[in-house]
TIDREN-570675 format. One record per residue (C-alpha): residue in three letters; residue number from 1; x, y, z. Coordinates in nm, 3 decimals. Each point is the difference from the previous one (the first is absolute). Example, Ala and Ser with C-alpha at 12.3 -4.5 7.8 and 13.67 -1.06 7.14 Angstrom:
- code / pos / east / north / up
- ALA / 1 / 1.230 / -0.450 / 0.780
- SER / 2 / 0.137 / 0.344 / -0.066
***
This chain:
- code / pos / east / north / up
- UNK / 1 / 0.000 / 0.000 / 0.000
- UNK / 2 / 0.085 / 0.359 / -0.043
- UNK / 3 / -0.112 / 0.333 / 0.036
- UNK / 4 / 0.005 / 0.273 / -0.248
- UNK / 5 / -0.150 / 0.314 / 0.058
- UNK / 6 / -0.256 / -0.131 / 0.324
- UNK / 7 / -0.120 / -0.294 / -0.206
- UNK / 8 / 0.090 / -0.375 / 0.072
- UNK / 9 / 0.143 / -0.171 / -0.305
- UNK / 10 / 0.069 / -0.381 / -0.024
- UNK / 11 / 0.075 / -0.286 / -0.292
- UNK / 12 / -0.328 / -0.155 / -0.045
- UNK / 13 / -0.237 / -0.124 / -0.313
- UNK / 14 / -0.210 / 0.255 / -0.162
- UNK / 15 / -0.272 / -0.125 / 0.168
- UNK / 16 / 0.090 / 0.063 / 0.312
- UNK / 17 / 0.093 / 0.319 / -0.057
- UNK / 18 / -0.324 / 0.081 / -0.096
- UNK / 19 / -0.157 / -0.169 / 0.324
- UNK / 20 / 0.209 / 0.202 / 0.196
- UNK / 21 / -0.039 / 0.316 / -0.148
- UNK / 22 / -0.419 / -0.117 / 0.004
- UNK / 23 / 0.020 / -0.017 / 0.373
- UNK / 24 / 0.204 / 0.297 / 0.082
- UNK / 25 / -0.234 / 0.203 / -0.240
- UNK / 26 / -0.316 / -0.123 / 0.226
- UNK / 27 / 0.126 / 0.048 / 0.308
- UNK / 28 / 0.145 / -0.336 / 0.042
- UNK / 29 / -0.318 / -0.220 / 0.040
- UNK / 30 / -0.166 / -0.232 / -0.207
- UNK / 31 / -0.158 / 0.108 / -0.333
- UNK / 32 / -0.344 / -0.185 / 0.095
- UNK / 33 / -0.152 / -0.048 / 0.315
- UNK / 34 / -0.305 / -0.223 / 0.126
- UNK / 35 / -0.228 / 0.147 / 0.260
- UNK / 36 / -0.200 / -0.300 / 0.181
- UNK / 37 / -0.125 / -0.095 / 0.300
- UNK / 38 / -0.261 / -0.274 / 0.144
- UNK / 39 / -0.099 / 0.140 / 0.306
- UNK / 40 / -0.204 / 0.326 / 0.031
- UNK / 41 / 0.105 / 0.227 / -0.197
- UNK / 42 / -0.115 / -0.191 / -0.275
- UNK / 43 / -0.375 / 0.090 / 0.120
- UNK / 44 / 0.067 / 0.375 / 0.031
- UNK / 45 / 0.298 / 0.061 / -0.273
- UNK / 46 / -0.049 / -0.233 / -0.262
- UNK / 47 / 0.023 / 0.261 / -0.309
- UNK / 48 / 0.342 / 0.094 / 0.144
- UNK / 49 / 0.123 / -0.352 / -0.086
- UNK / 50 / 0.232 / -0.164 / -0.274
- UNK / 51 / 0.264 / 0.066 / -0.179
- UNK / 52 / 0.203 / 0.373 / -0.010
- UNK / 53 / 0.307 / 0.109 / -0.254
- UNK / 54 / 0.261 / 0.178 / 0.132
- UNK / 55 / -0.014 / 0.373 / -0.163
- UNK / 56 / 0.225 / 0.169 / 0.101
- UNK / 57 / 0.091 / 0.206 / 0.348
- UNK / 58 / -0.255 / 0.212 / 0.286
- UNK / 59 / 0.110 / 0.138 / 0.300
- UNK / 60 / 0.329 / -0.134 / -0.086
- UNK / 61 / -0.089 / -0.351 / 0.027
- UNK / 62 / -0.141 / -0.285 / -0.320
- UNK / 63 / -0.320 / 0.128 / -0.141
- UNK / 64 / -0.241 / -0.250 / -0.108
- UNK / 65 / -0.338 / -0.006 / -0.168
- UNK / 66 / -0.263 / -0.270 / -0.008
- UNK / 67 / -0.023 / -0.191 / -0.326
- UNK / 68 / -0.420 / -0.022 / -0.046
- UNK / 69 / -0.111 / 0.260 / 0.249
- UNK / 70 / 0.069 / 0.376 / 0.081
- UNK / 71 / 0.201 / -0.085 / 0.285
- UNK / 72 / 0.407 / 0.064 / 0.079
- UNK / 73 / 0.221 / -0.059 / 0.265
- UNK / 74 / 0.222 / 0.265 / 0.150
- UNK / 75 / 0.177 / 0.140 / 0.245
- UNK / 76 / -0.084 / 0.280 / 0.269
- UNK / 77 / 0.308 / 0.157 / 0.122
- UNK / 78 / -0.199 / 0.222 / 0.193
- UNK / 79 / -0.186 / -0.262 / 0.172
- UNK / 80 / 0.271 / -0.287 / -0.052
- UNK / 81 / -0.268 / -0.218 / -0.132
- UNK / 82 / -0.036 / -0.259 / -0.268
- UNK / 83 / -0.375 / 0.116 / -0.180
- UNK / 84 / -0.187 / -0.178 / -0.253
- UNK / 85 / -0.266 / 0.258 / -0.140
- UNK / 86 / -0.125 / 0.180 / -0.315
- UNK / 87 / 0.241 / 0.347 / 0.010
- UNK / 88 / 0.333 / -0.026 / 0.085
- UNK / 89 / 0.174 / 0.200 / 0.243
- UNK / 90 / -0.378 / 0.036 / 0.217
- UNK / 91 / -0.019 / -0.129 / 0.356
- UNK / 92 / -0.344 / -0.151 / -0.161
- UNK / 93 / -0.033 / -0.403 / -0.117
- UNK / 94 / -0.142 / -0.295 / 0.169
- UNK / 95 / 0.381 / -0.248 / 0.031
- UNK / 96 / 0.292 / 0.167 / 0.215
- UNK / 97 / 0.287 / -0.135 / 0.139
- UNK / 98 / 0.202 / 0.188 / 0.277
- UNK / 99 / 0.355 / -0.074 / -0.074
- UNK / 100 / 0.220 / 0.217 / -0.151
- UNK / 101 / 0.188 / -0.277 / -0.198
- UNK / 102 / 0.158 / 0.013 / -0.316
- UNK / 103 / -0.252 / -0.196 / -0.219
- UNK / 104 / -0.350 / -0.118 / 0.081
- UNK / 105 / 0.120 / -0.394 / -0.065
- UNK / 106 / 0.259 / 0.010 / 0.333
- UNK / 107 / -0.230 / 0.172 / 0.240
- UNK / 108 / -0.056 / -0.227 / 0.332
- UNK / 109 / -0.270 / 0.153 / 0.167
- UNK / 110 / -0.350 / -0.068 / -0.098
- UNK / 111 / -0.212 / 0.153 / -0.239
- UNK / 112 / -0.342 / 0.206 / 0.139
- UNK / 113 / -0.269 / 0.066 / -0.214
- UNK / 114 / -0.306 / 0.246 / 0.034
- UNK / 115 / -0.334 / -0.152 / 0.171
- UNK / 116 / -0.277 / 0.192 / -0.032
- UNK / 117 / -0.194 / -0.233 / 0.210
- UNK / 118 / 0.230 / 0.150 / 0.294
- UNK / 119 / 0.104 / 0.298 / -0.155
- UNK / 120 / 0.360 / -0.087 / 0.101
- UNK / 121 / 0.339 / -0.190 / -0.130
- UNK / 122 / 0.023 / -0.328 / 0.084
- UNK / 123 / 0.267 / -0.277 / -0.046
- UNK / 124 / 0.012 / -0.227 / -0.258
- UNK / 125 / 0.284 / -0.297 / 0.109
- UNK / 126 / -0.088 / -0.139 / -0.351
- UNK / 127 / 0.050 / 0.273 / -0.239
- UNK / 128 / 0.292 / -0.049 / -0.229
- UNK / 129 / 0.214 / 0.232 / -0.198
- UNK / 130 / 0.159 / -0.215 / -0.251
- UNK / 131 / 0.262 / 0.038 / -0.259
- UNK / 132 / -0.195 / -0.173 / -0.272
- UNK / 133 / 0.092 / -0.188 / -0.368
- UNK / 134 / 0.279 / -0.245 / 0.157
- UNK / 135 / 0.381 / 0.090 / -0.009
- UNK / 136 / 0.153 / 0.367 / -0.045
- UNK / 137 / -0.195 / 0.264 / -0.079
- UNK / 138 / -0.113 / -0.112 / -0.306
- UNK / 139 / 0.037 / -0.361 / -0.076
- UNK / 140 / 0.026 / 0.117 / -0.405
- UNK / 141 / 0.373 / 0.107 / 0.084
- UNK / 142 / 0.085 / -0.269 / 0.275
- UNK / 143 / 0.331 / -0.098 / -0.143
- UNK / 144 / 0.026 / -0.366 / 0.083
- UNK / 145 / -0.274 / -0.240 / 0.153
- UNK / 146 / 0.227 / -0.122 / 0.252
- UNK / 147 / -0.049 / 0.176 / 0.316
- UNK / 148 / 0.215 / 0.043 / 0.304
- UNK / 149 / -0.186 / -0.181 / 0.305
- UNK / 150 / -0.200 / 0.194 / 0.270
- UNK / 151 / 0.061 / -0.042 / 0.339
- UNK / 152 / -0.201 / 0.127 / 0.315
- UNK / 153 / 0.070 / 0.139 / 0.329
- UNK / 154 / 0.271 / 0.162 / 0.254
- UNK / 155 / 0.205 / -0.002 / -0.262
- UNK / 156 / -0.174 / 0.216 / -0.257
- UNK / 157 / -0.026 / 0.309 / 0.292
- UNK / 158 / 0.387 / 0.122 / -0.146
- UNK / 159 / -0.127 / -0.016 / -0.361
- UNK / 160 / -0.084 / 0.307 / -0.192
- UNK / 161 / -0.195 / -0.201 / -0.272
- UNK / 162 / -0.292 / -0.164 / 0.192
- UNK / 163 / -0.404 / -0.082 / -0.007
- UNK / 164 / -0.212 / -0.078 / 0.307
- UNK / 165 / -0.326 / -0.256 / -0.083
- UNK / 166 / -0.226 / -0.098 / 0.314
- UNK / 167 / 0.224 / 0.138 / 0.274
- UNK / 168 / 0.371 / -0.150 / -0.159
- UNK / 169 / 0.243 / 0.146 / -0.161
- UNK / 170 / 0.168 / -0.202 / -0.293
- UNK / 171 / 0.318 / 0.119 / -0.167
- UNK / 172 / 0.253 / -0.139 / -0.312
- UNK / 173 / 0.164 / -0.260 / 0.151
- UNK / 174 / 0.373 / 0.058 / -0.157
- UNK / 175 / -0.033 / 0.354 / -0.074
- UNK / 176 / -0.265 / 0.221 / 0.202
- UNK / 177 / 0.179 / 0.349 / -0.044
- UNK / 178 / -0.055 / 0.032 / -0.370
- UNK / 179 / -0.280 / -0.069 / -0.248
- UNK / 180 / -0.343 / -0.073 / 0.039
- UNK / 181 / -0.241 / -0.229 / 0.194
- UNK / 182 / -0.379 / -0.137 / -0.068
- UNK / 183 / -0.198 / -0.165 / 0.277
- UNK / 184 / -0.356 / -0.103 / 0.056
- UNK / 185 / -0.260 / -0.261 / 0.048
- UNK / 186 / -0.125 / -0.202 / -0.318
- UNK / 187 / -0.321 / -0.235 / 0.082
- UNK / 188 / 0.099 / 0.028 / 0.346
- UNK / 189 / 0.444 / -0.076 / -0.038
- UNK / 190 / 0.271 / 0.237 / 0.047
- UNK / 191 / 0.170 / 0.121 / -0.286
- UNK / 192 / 0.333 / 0.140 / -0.019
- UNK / 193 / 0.205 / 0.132 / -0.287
- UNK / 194 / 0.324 / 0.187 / 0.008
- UNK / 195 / 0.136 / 0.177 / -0.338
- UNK / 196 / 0.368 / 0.185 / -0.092
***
């Protein structure tokens, strides 16, 4: 690796060039995220569901808006909240998270969602903020379909590349300071998939 003028240069393929420069352009989060949950925000939030692309940059975090709704997913600096609602930048939606982290994917508190039935947040254990479409940030460019293992754990809390699903936090097994990482649940399973 080496710097020239503030930016990181190293020998890689074209293509990962381009993932690289992809996730530094978007704030360094996943191009597409998944929005689910089963518990109940899924009786009050529903419309705020499924799957968001990666735009750009808000409040000086990833910027995301929802694929077949009028939904997006930003951040608050202001508030340090996480939002899901229709205008960007407005302390005004019906999904919030309050953690100030980087990207919406690696945030380990849980999700709250608007009842009106109680006129209050509430707690959702089972909402999910997913990086979504399998490895990297767009499986089109994945270079290779071998993967470097995932692995789970103390051992993931020194890592600056990580993802949190249910409460654990799961990490590149070889190298978890660089690249990319994609966990979730599929028909119940964990899923794990680190990229370079």
């Amino acid at each position: 690796m080496k710097e020239i003028g503030g930016l990181l240069f190293c020998l890689m393929s074209p293509v990962s060039w381009g993932l690289l420069i992809q996730e530094k352009e978007q704030g360094g989060c996943c191009s597409e995220l998944k929005l689910d949950s089963t518990g109940f925000a899924e009786n009050y939030q529903a419309s705020r569901f499924g799957t968001y692309n990666n735009i750009g940059l808000s409040g000086g975090r990833a910027l995301f808006q929802q694929s077949n709704g009028n939904n997006f997913l930003f951040y608050l600096p202001e508030k340090n909240i996480w939002m899901v609602g229709p205008d960007v930048g407005k302390d005004y939606g019906g999904l919030l998270n309050r953690e100030t982290g980087e990207c919406p994917s690696q945030l380990n508190r849980d999700w709250e969602y608007w009842s009106d039935w109680t006129e209050s947040w509430e707690s959702d254990m089972m909402f999910e903020a997913t990086c979504a479409g399998g490895p990297g940030p767009d499986p089109v460019t994945t270079p290779s379909p071998e993967h470097e293992p995932c692995t789970w754990g103390d051992v993931c809390y020194t890592c600056n590349i990580w993802s949190e699903v249910n409460g654990v936090r799961y990490c590149c097994a070889n190298d978890c300071n660089s690249g990319g990482i994609w966990a979730g649940t599929e028909n119940g399973q964990i899923t794990c998939y680190c990229y370079h």
